[in-house]
Each structure stands twice: as C-alpha cells, then as structure tokens.
N, CA, C and O atoms as a GROMACS GRO file, in nm:
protein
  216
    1UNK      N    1   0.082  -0.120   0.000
    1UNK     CA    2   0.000   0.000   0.000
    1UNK      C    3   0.087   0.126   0.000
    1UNK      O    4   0.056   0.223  -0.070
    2UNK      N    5   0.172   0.126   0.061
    2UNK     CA    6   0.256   0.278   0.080
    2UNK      C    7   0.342   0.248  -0.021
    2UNK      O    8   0.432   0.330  -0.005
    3UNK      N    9   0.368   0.182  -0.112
    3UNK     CA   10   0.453   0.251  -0.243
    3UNK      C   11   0.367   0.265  -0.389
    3UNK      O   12   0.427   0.272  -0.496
    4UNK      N   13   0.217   0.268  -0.380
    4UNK     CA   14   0.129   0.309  -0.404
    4UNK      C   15   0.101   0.426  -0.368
    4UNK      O   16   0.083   0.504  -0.462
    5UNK      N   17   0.085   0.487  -0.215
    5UNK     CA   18   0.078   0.642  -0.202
    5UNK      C   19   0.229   0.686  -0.261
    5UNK      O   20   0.252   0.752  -0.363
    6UNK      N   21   0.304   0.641  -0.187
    6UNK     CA   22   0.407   0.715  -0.262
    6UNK      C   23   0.395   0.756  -0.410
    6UNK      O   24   0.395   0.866  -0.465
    7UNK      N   25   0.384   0.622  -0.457
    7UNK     CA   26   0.366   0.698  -0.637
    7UNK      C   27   0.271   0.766  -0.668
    7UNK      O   28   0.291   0.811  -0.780
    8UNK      N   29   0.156   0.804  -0.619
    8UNK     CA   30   0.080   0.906  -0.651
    8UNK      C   31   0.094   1.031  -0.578
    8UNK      O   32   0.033   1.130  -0.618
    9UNK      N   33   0.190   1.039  -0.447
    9UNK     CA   34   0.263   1.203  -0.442
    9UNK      C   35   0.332   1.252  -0.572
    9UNK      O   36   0.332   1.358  -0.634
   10UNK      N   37   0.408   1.097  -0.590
   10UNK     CA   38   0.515   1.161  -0.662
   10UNK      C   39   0.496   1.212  -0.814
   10UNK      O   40   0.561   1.296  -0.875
   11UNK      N   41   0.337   1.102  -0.874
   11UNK     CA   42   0.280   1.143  -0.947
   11UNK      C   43   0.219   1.272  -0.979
   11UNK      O   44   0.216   1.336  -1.084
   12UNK      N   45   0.164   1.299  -0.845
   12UNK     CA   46   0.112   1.455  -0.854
   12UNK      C   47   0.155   1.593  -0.849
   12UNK      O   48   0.108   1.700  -0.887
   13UNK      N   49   0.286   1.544  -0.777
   13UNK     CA   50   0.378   1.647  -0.818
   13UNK      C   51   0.445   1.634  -0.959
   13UNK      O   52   0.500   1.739  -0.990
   14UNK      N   53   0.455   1.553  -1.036
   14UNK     CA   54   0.524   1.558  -1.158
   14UNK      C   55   0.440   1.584  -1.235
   14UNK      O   56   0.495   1.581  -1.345
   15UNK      N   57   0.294   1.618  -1.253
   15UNK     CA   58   0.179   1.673  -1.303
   15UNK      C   59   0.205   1.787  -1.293
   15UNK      O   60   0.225   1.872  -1.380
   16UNK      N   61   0.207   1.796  -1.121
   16UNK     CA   62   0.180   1.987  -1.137
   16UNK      C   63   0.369   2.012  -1.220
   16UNK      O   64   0.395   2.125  -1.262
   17UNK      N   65   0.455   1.924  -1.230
   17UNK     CA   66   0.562   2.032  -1.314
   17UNK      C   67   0.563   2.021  -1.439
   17UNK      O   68   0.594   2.112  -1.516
   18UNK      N   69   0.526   1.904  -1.473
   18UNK     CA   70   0.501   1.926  -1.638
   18UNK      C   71   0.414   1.985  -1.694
   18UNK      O   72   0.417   1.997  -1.816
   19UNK      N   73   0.306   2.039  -1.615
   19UNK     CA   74   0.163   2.077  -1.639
   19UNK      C   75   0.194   2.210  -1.701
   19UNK      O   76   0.142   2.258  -1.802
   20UNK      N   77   0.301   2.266  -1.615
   20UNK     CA   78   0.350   2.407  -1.609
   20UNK      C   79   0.396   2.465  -1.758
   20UNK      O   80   0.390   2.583  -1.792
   21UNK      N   81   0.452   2.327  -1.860
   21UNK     CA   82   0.510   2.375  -1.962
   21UNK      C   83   0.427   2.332  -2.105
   21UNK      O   84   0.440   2.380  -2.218
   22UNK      N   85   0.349   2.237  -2.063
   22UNK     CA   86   0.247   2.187  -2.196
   22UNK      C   87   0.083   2.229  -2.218
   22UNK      O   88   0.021   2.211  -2.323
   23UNK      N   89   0.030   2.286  -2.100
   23UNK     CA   90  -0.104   2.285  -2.098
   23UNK      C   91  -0.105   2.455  -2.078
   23UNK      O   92  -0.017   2.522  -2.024
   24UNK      N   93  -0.272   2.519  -2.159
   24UNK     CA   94  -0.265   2.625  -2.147
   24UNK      C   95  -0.418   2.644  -2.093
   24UNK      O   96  -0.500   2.552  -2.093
   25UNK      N   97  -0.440   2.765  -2.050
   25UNK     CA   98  -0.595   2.784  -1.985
   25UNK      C   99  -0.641   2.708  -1.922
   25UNK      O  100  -0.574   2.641  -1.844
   26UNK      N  101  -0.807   2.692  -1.940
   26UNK     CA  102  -0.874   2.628  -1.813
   26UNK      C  103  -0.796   2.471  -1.779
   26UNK      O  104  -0.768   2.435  -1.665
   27UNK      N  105  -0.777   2.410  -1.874
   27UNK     CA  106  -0.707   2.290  -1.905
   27UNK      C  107  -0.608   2.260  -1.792
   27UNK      O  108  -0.619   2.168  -1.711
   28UNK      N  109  -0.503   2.358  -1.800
   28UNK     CA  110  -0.414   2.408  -1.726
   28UNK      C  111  -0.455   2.342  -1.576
   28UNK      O  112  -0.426   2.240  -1.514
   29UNK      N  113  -0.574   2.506  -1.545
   29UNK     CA  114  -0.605   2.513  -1.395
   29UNK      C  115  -0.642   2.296  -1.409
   29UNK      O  116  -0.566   2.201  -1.392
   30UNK      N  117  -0.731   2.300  -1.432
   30UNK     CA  118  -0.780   2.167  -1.412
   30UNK      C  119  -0.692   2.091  -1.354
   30UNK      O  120  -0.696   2.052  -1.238
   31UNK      N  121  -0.598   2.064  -1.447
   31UNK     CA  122  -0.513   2.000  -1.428
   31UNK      C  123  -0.414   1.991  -1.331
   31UNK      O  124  -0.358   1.884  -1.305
   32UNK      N  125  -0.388   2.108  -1.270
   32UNK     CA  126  -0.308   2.107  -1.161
   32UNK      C  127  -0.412   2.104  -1.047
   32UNK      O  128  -0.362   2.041  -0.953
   33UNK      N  129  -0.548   2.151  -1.016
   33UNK     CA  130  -0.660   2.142  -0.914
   33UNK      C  131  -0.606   1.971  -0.902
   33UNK      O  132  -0.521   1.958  -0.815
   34UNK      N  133  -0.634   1.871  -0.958
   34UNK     CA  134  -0.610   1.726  -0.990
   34UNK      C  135  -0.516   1.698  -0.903
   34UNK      O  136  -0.531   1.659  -0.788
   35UNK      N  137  -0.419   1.719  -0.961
   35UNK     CA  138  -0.276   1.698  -0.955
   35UNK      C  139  -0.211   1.687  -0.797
   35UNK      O  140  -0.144   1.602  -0.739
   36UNK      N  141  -0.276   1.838  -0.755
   36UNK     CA  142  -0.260   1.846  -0.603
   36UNK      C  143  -0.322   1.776  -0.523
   36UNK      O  144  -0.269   1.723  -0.426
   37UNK      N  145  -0.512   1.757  -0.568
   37UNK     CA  146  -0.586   1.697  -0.513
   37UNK      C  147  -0.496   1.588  -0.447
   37UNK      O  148  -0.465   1.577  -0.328
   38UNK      N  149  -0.452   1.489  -0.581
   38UNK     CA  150  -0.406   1.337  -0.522
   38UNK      C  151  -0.281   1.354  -0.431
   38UNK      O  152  -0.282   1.294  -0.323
   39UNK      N  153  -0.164   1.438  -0.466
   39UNK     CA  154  -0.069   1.422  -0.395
   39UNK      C  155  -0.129   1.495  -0.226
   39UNK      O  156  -0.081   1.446  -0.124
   40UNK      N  157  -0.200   1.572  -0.219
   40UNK     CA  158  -0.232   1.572  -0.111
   40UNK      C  159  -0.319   1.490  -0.017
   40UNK      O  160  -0.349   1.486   0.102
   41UNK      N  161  -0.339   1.443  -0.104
   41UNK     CA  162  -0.493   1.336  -0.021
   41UNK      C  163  -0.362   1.207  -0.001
   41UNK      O  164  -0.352   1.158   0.112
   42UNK      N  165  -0.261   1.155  -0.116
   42UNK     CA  166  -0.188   1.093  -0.072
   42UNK      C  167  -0.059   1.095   0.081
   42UNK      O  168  -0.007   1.027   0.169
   43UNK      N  169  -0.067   1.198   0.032
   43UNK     CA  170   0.026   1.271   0.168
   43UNK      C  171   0.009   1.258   0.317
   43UNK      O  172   0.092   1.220   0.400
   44UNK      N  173  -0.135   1.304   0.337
   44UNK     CA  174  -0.180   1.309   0.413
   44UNK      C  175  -0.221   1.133   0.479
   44UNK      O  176  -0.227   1.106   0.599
   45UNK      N  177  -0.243   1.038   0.370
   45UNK     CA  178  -0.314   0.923   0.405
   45UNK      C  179  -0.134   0.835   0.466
   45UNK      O  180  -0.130   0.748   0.553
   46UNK      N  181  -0.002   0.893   0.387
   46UNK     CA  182   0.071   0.829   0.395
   46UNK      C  183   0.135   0.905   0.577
   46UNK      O  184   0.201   0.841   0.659
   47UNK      N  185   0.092   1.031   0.591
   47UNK     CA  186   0.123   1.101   0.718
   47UNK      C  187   0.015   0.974   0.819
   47UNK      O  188   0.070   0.888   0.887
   48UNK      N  189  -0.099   0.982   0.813
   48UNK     CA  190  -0.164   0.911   0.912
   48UNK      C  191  -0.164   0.777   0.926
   48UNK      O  192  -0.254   0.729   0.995
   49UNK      N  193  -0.061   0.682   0.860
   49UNK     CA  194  -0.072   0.555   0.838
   49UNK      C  195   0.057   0.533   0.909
   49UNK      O  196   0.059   0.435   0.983
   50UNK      N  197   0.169   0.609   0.901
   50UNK     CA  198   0.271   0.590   0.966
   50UNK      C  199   0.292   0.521   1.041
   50UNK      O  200   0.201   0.518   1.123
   51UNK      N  201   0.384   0.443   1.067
   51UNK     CA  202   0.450   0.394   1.216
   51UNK      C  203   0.535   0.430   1.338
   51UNK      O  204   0.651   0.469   1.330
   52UNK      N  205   0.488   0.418   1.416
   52UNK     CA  206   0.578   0.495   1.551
   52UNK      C  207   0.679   0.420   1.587
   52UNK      O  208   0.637   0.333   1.663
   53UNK      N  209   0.813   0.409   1.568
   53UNK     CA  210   0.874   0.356   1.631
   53UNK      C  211   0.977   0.421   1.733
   53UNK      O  212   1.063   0.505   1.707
   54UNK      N  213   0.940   0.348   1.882
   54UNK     CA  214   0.986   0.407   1.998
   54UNK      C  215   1.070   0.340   2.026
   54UNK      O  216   1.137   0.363   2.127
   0.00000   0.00000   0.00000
C-alpha cells in the first residue's frame, strides 16, 4: 500500500511540473486542481498511516 501512495505524491507532483510547460488555460487550472488533489490526499493518508517507532 505505501509505495502506491508514494507513487501518486510523486505522481502529482510531476503533473503539477510538467503541467507548467504543456497545458494552457482552463485545461491548465484543471489540471493542476487534480494533480494536487491526489498528492495531497496521498500525503496526508501516507502522514496518518505511519508507524511509531519508539
């Protein structure tokens, strides 16, 4: 499961940088709204899944 989130941070950040140089207008926005969506929803799922080790 976590090298699954991982690849969709890492996915979503490599959206929002390529996004930056190929896509124009609403397209654009869309596309990076997306982009962040997952890497953050991934982020966050990979922050709360963590393990504590004491």
């Amino acid at each position: 499961m976590k090298p699954v989130l991982w690849f969709l941070v890492s996915a979503g950040l490599a959206v929002s940088l390529v996004n930056d140089f190929v896509l124009e207008g609403w397209v654009r926005n869309a596309v990076e709204i997306v982009g962040s969506a997952v890497a953050l929803v991934a982020g966050v799922t990979l922050y709360l899944t963590r393990t504590r080790k004491h």
